[in-house]
SEKELUM-973416 format. One record per residue (C-alpha): x, y, z; residue in one letter. Coordinates in steps of 0.05 Angstrom, whole numbers, padded with zeros to 5 digits, always signed. Example, Ala and Ser with C-alpha at 12.3 -4.5 7.8 and 13.67 -1.06 7.14 Angstrom:
<rs>
+00246-00090+00156A
+00273-00021+00143S
</rs>
This chain:
<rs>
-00030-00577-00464X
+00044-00594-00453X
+00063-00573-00524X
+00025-00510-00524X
+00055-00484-00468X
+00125-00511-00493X
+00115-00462-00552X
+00082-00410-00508X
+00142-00414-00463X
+00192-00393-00529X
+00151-00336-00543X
+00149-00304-00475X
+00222-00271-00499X
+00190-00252-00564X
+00175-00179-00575X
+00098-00198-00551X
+00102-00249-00488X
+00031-00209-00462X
+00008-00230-00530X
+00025-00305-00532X
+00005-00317-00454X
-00059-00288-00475X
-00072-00335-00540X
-00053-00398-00474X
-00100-00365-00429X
-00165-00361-00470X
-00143-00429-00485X
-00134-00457-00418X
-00203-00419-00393X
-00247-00428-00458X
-00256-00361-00443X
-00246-00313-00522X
-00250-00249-00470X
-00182-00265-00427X
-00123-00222-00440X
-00054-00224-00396X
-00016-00167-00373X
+00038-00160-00333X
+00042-00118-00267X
+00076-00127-00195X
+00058-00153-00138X
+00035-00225-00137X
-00011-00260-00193X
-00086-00228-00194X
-00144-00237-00232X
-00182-00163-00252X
-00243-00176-00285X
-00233-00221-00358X
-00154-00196-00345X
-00100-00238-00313X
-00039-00190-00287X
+00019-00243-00277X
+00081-00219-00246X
+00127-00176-00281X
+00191-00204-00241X
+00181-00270-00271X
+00175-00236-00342X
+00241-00201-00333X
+00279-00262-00322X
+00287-00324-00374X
+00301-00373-00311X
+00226-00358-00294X
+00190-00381-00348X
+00158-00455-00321X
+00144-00407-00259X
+00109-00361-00304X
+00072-00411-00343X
+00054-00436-00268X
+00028-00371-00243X
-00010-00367-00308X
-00046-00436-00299X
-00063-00411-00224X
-00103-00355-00258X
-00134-00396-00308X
-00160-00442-00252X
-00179-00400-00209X
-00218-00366-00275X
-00249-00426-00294X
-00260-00468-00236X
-00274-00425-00177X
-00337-00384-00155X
-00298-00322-00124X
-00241-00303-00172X
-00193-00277-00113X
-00206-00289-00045X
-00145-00254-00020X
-00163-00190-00005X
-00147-00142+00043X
-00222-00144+00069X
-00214-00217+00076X
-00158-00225+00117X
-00124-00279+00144X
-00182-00329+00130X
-00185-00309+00062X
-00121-00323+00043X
-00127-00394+00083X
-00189-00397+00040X
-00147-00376-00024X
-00100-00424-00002X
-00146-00489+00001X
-00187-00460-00069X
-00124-00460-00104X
-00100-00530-00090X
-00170-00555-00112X
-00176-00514-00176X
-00108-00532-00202X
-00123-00603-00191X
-00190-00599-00236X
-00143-00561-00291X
-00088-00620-00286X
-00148-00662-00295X
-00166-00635-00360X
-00088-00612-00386X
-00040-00664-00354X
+00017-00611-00370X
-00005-00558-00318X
+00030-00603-00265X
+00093-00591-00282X
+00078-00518-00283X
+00043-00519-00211X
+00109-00546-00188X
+00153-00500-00217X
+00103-00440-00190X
+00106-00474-00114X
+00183-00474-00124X
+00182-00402-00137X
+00146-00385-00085X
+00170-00423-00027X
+00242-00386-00054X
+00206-00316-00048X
+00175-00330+00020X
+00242-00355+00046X
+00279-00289+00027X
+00226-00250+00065X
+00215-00301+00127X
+00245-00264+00179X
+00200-00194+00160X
+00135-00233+00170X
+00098-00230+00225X
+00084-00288+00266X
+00009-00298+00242X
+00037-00294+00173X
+00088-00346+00185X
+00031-00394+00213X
-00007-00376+00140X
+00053-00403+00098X
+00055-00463+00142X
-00016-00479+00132X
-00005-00471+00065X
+00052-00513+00054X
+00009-00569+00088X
-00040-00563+00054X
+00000-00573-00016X
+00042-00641+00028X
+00102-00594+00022X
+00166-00604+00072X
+00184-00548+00110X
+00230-00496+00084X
+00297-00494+00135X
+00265-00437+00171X
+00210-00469+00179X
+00239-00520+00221X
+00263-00474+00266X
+00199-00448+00288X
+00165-00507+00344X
+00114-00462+00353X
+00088-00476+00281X
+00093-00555+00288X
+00055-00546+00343X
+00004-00503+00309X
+00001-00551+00250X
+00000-00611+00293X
-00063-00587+00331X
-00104-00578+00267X
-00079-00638+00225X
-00165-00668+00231X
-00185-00588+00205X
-00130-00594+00145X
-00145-00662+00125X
-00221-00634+00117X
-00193-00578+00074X
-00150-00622+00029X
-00217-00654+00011X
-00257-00589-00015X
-00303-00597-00074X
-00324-00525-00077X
-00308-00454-00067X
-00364-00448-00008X
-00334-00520+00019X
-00258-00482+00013X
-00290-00422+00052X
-00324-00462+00105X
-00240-00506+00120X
-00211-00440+00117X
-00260-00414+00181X
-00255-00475+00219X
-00175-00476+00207X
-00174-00409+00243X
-00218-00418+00302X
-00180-00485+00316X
-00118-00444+00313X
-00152-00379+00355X
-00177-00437+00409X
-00098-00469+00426X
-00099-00417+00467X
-00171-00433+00504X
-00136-00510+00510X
-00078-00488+00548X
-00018-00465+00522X
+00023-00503+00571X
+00002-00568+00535X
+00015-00546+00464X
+00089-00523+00487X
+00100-00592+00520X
+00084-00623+00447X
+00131-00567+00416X
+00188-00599+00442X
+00250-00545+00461X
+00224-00470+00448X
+00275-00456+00398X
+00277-00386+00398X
+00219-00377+00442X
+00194-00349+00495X
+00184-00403+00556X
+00130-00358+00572X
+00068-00388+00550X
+00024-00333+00563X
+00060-00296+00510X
+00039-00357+00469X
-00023-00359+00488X
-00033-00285+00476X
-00006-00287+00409X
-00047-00345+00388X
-00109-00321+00418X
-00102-00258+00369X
-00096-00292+00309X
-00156-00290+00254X
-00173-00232+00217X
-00206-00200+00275X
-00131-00187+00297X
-00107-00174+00228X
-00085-00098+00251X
-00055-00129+00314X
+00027-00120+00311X
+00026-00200+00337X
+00097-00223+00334X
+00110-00296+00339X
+00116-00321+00416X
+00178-00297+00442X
+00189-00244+00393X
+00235-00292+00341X
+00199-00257+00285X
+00211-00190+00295X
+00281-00160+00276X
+00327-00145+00341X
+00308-00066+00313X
+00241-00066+00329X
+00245-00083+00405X
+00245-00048+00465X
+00323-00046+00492X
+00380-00072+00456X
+00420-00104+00504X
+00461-00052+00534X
+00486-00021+00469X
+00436+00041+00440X
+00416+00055+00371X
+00455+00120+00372X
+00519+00079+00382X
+00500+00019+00327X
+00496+00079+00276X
+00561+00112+00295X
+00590+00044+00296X
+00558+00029+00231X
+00590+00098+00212X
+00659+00081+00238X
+00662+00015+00201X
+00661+00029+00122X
+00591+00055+00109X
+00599+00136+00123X
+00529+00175+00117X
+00516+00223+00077X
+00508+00299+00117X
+00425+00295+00114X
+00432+00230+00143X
+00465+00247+00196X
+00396+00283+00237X
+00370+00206+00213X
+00420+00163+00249X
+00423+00204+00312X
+00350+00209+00318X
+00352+00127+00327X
+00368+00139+00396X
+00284+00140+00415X
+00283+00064+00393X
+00319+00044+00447X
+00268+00079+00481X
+00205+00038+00512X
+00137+00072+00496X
+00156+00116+00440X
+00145+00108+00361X
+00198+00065+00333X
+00208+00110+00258X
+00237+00073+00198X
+00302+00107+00183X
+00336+00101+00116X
+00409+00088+00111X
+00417+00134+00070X
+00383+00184+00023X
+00431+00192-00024X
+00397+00151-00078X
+00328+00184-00070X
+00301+00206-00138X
+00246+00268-00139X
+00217+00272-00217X
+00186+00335-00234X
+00136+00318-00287X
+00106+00383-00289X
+00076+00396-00352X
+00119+00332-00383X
+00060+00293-00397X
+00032+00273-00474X
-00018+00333-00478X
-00068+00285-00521X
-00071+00236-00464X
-00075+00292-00411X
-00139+00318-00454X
-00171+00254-00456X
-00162+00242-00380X
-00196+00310-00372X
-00247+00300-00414X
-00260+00234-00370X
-00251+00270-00309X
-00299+00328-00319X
-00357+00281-00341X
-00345+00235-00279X
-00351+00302-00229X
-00362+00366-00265X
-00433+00370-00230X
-00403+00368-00169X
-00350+00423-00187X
-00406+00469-00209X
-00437+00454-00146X
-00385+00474-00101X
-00366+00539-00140X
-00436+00559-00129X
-00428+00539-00055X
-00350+00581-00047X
-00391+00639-00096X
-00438+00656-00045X
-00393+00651+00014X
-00347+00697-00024X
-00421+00747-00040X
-00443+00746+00022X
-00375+00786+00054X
-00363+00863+00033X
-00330+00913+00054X
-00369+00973+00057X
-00370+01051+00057X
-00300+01054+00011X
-00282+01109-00036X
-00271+01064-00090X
-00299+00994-00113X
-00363+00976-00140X
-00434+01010-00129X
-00466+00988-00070X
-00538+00988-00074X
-00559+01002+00003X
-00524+01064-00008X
-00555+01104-00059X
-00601+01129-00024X
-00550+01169+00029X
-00512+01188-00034X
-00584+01226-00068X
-00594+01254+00007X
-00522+01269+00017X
-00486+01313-00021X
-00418+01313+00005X
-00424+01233+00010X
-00361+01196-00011X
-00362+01133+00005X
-00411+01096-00030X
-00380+01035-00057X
-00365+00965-00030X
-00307+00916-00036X
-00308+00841-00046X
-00274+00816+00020X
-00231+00742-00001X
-00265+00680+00016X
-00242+00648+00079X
-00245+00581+00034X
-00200+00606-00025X
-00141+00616+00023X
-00130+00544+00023X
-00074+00497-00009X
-00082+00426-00027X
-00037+00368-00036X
-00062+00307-00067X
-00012+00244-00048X
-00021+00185-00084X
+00009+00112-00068X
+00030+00080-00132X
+00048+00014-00091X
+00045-00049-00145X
-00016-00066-00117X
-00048-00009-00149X
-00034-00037-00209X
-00093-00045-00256X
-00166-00008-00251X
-00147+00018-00179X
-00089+00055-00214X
-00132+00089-00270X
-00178+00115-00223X
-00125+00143-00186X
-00109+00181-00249X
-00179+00199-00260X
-00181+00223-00190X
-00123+00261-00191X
-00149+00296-00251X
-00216+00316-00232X
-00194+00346-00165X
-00135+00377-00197X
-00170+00404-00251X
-00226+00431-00216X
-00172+00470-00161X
-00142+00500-00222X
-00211+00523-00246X
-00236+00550-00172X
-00173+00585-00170X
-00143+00538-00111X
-00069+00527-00109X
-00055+00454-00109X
-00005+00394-00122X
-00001+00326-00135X
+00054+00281-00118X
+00070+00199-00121X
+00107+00156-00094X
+00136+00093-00080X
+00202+00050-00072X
+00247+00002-00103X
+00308-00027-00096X
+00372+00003-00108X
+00432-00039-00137X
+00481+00012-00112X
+00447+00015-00052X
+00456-00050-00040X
+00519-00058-00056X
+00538-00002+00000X
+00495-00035+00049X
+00533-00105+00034X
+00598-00068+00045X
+00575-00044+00104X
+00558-00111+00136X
+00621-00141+00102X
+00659-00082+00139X
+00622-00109+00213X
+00581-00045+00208X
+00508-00058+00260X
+00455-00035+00218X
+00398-00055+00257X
+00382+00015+00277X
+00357+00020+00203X
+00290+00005+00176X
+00307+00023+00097X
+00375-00015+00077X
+00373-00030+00000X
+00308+00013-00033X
+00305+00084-00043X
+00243+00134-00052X
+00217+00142-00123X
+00174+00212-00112X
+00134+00239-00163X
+00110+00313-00173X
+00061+00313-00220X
+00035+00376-00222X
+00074+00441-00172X
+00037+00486-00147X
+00066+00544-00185X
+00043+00520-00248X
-00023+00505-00283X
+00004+00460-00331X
-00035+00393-00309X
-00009+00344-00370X
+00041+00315-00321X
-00021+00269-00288X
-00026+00230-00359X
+00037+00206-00335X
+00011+00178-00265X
+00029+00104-00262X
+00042+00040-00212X
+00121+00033-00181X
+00140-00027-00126X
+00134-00011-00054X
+00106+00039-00010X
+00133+00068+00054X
+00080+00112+00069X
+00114+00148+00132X
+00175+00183+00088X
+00131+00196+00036X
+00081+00230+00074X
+00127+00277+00113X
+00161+00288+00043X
+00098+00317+00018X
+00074+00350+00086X
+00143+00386+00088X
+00129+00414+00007X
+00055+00437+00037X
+00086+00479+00101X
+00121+00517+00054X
+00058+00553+00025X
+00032+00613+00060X
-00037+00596+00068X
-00094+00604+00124X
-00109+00537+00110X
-00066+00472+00087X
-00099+00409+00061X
-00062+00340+00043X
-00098+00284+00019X
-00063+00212+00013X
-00096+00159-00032X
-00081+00091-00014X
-00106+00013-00013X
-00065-00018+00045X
-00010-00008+00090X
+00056+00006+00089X
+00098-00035+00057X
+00176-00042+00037X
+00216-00115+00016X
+00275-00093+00067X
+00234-00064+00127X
+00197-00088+00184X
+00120-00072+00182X
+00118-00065+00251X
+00164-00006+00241X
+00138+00022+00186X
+00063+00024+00219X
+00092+00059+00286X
+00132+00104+00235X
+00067+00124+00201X
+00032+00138+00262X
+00082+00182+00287X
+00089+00219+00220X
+00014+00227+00220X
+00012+00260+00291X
+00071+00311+00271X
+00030+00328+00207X
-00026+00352+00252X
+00016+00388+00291X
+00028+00423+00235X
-00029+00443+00231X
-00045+00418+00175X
-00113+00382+00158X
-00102+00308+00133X
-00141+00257+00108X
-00133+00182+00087X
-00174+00154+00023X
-00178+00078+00022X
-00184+00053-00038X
-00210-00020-00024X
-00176-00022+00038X
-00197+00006+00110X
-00120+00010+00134X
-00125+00081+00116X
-00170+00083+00194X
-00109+00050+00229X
-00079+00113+00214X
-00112+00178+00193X
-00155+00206+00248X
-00202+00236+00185X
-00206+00176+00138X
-00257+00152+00079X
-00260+00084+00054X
-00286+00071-00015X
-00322-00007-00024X
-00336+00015-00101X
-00269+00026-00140X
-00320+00064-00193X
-00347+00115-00134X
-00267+00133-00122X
-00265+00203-00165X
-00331+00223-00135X
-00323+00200-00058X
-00257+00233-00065X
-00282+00302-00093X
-00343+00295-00040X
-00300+00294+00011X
-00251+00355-00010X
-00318+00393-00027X
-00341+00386+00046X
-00273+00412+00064X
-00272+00471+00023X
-00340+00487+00041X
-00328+00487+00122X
-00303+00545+00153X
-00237+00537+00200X
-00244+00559+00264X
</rs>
């Protein structure tokens, strides 16, 4: 084992690294069908494919953290019942659960390649690192998840870990509950310690809070209000999973994201910010002032950007590879060209149905041939098509191309963008279809660092280092539809900009009606802003869209956080159903009348 993966680990900067992970893999799993890919996000198993994070591909320093990662999946392959328990539906139990299965199944693979050790190590190291760069953007339930974690794997505390007493406490109260998960022989057994870890956590609250903060020693940080503990606690489980819980006191949430600021407003942290070194750009400037209503108790906190200088819009308009772009149609047409033909027959008859009669000129109209035999001076005996209520509509299609759409979920977001697109185009609909997502921005952070170096206060700013990557792939002026072959996965996803982005695009059409759908599979997310944020910033962007007047709905793909926040929302269980449930539900909007 050791020496394979010694040679593996020289090939992963050969010109095939996919190719020589994959030969380990099949290896490691006995398992011929295995292939490795590489993607973002964290390290996933999709079907016989193992998707191992690109970051560690990109850098040589990685490679025993790559080799680690790639054990985890072979494990987790071989040994365990449910491939991936961390899914969004599972929540916070799942991941506990994913948490306790992967200590067990790495253990049966050191068992049977004494090498992977090494590996598992290197993979932990890596990880605590990552977790520790993002520790003060977690919420306080997801702080209490890496700290169950780490116990679980006999790990010390990070530094910031020690901070938080809260967490010993936490810990300390279901040491009997982890000791019972350390000793899992199965994936049911793993389930089972992950559901009694949470309702042991969930019930400090029914034991008194009071007592817990008396073992917690001084509330570093805290709260001393133990109710606040108590409530915080008491929410925690994936029946709370949507809840904005911030650790007791508030220590997890950044100073931005509460109510009041001390005596000194947002408004005057951005023209401080201003004043010191990091000038805004003029279209900023509407941003920075507009940070006044988070200093502002009971209103929507929005994540401003420091700047949108380095946001990127692609056009890809008719850029695609015209083979591909046939192929994808081809796909798309068979997956819903019943349903298009469907729905053309159901707009064909609305649009039969209205005339208007008695005109000079048009075509024949039946009912009156008989006043023109009995009339002779009878001149108006034709009728004119009136227009469909329902083809005086525009549609946007938005699509989030997160990394965690990486994979299927991402090719059926293509296919889905196709057949709806392509079916528009054919019913004579005026559409568009746009992407996007975020990643960092090495000259954005290098202005944001000057800033701080300068003493600039840039808490009033939710977006420091990543700008937008948006995506048109197909305008609404144009027919040309090859740009949707070129539909594929980016980093992170701050669903509010993007959305108002594409809602501003659809207000400029003259239309009686305006459509946006957004296709996504979880919430918002950014590496540099505070969720809590970026949910309230959604929400609010959502309720000005309506107020727009314009008629949005959320798709889930996987995921129900699309109900959190879209009034009019689908969820789709079956990623194979996607292209249909999504051309269902645009049918049934086409087909209803607006009144």
């Amino acid at each position: 084992m050791s020496s394979l993966q010694d040679e593996t680990a020289s090939l992963t900067a050969s010109a095939d690294p996919a190719g020589a992970l994959g030969r380990l893999a099949r290896v490691l799993t006995g398992d011929s069908r295995v292939s490795v890919t590489f993607g973002a996000g964290e390290p996933r198993v999709e079907g016989e494919r193992f998707v191992l994070p690109a970051r560690l591909a990109n850098d040589g320093a990685d490679e025993a953290a790559l080799l680690g990662a790639l054990d985890l999946l072979a494990a987790r392959h071989r040994y365990s019942e449910v491939t991936r328990l961390d899914t969004p539906q599972a929540g916070v139990t799942g991941r506990i659960a994913q948490a306790i299965e992967d200590r067990r199944v790495l253990a049966q693979l050191a068992r049977a390649f004494p090498g992977a050790q090494r590996y598992t190590q290197s993979w932990r190291t890596q990880r605590g690192e990552a977790v520790s760069r993002r520790w003060s953007k977690l919420l306080w339930r997801e702080r209490l998840v890496w700290a169950i974690e780490r116990a679980l794997w006999d790990e010390a505390p990070g530094v910031l870990e020690r901070d938080a007493a809260a967490l010993a406490a936490a810990l300390r109260a279901i040491d009997v509950e982890l000791g019972a998960a350390r000793a899992s022989q199965s994936t049911r057994a793993s389930l089972s310690a992950a559901a009694t870890i949470v309702a042991g956590v969930r019930s400090l609250a029914s034991r008194g809070a009071n007592n817990m903060m008396q073992t917690a020693g001084p509330p570093e940080g805290l709260d001393d209000d133990p109710a606040r503990l108590a409530q915080a606690l008491d929410e925690f489980g994936e029946d709370g999973e949507d809840d904005e819980v911030g650790p007791p006191g508030g220590a997890a949430q950044p100073d931005d994201a509460r109510d009041g600021d001390g005596g000194t407003s947002a408004r005057a942290r951005a023209e401080s910010g201003s004043a010191a070194g990091a000038p805004l750009s003029e279209a900023d400037a509407p941003l920075a002032a507009a940070t006044h209503q988070r200093s502002t108790p009971g209103r929507p906190h929005l994540s401003i950007p420091l700047t949108t200088d380095y946001d990127v819009v692609t056009d890809l308009t008719g850029r695609g590879d015209a083979a591909a772009w046939r192929r994808l149609r081809a796909l798309a047409r068979a997956e819903t060209g019943a349903l298009k033909t469907q729905l053309e027959r159901v707009l064909k008859a609305d649009e039969l149905t209205h005339w208007k009669r008695e005109q000079e000129r048009g075509e024949i109209d039946r009912a009156a041939l008989a006043r023109l035999a009995a009339s002779r001076g009878y001149r108006t005996p034709f009728r004119v098509a009136r227009h469909a209520s329902g083809r005086d509509t525009v549609v946007t299609l938005l699509l989030d191309l997160s990394g965690s759409m990486a994979g299927r979920k991402i090719e059926l977001a293509r296919l889905c963008a196709a057949a709806l697109a392509d079916a528009l185009t054919q019913l004579a609909f005026d559409s568009e279809v746009l992407g996007y997502s975020s990643i960092e921005a090495p000259e954005l952070r290098a202005r944001c660092e000057r800033a701080r170096a300068a003493g600039a206060d840039l808490r009033a700013y939710n977006r420091l280092v990543e700008r937008l990557d948006l995506r048109v792939f197909k305008r609404f002026d144009s027919r040309d539809l090859s740009g949707l072959a070129a539909i594929e996965c980016g980093h992170e996803n701050p669903d509010g900009e993007a959305l108002a982005w594409a809602a501003a695009r659809l207000a400029r059409r003259k239309a009686r009606r305006r459509l946006l759908f957004v296709l996504s599979d979880g919430y918002p997310s950014t590496s540099d802003g505070d969720p809590a944020v970026l949910h309230s910033d959604l929400l609010a962007r959502v309720q000005a869209v309506k107020e727009q007047g314009i008629e949005l709905v959320g798709i889930g793909i996987l995921d129900d956080a699309v109900e959190t926040f879209y009034p009019d929302a689908v969820v789709v269980r079956k990623l194979h159903e996607l292209p249909a449930t999504a051309f269902a539900t645009l049918s049934r909007l086409l087909a209803r009348r607006r009144h």
